[in-house]
C-alpha positions in Angstrom: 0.0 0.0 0.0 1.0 3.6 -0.8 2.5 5.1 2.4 -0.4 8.0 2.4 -3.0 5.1 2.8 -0.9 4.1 5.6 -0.8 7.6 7.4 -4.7 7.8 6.6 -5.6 4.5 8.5 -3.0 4.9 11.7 -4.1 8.8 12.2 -7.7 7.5 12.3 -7.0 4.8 15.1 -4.7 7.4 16.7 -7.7 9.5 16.9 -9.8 7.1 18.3 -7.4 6.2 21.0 -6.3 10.0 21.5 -8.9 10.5 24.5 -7.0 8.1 26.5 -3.4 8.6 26.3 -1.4 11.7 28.4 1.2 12.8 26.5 -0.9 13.3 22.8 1.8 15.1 20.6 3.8 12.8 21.4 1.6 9.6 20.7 0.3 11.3 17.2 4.4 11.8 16.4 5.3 8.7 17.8 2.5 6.2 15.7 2.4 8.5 12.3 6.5 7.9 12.2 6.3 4.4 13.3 3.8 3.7 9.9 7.1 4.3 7.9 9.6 2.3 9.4 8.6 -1.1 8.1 9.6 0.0 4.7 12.8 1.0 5.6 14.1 -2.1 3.7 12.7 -0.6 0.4 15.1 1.6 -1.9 11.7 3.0 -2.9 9.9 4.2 0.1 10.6 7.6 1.7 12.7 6.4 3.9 14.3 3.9 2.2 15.8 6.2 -0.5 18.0 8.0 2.0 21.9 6.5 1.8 22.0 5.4 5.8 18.9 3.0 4.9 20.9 1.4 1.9 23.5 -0.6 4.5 20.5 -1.8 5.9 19.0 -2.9 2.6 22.4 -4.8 1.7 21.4 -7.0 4.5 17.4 -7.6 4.4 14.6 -7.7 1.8 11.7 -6.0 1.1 8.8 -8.1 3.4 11.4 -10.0 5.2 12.1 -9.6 8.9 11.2 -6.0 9.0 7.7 -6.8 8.0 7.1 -9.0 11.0 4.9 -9.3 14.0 8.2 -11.0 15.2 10.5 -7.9 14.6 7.5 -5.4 16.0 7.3 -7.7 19.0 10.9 -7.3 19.5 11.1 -3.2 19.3 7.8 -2.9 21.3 9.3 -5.4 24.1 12.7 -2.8 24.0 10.1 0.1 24.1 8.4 -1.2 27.2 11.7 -1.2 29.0 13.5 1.6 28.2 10.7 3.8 26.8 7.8 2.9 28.1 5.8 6.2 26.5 6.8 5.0 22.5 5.4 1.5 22.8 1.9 1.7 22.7 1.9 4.5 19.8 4.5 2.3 18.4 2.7 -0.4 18.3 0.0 1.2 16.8 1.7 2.6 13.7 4.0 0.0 12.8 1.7 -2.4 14.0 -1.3 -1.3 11.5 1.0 -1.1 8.4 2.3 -4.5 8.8 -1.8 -5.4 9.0 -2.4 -3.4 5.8 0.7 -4.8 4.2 -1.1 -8.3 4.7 -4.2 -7.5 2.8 -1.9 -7.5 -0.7 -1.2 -9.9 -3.2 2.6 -9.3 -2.0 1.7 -10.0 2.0 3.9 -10.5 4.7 5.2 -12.9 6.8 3.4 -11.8 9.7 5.9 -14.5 12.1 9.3 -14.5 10.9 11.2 -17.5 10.3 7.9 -19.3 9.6 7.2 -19.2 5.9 3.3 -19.4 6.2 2.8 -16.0 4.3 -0.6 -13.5 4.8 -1.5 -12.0 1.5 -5.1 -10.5 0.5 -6.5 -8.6 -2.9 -5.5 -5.2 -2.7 -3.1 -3.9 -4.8 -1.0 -0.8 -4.5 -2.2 2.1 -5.9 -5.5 0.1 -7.1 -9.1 1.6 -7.1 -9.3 -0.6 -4.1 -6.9 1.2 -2.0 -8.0 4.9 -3.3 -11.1 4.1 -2.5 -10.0 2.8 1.2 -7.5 5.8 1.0 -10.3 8.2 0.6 -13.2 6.5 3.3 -10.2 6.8 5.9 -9.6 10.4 5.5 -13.3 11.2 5.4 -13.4 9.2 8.9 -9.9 11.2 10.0 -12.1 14.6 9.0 -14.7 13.3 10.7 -13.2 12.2 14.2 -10.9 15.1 14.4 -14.3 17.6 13.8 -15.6 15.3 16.8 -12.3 16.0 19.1 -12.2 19.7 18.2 -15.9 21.0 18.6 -17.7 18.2 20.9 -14.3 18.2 23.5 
């Protein structure tokens, strides 16, 4: 999925969760950068293009071990202990774009070593995700009206 659908979908669960959580700026940072850190390992993605990300790249592959439940478990597990305020949002962001990731034809291996792979029918860029693109960022409009004028 394109990374905008991405931001669309984890800013609407961040905004659902908002209400809840102490230190907001920091969980809406936190869970929107977290949503581009699985593709890291791709030349193509926004982060991936920059020249630190490339020594990285020399050593995974796209949808490998950095598109795992098993690598998020990891980082969340080091979050908890050291920094205890990133998890949760962490999870959130990098958590819901290795969900999304699993609804295309591509997939992920959602438990790394195990080679059982998740994949679904949505292709990137397709009418299908412009159109999933576009209902998320009516519900983003819609719950942020709901936090600024009914809080």
């Amino acid at each position: 999925m394109l990374i905008r659908t991405h931001l669309a979908i984890t800013l609407f669960f961040a905004l659902i969760f908002i209400d809840l959580i102490n230190h907001k700026t920091i969980f809406l940072l936190v869970a929107l950068v977290a949503t581009f850190i699985p593709d890291v390992d791709s030349r193509f993605s926004t982060l991936g293009r920059r020249k630190t990300a490339r020594i990285l790249q020399f050593f995974t592959k796209h949808r490998g071990f950095i598109h795992s439940f098993t690598f998020l478990f990891l980082i969340v597990l080091f979050f908890i202990s050291f920094f205890p305020i990133l998890a949760f949002p962490f999870f959130l962001g990098y958590g819901l774009h290795l969900f999304l990731d699993a609804f295309t034809p591509e997939g992920i291996k959602p438990f790394y070593p195990w080679k059982k792979k998740s994949t679904g029918w949505i292709r990137t860029g397709s009418r299908s995700e412009i159109l999933l693109f576009v209902v998320f960022i009516v519900g983003d409009l819609f719950l942020a009206f709901l936090k600024i004028f009914l809080s």
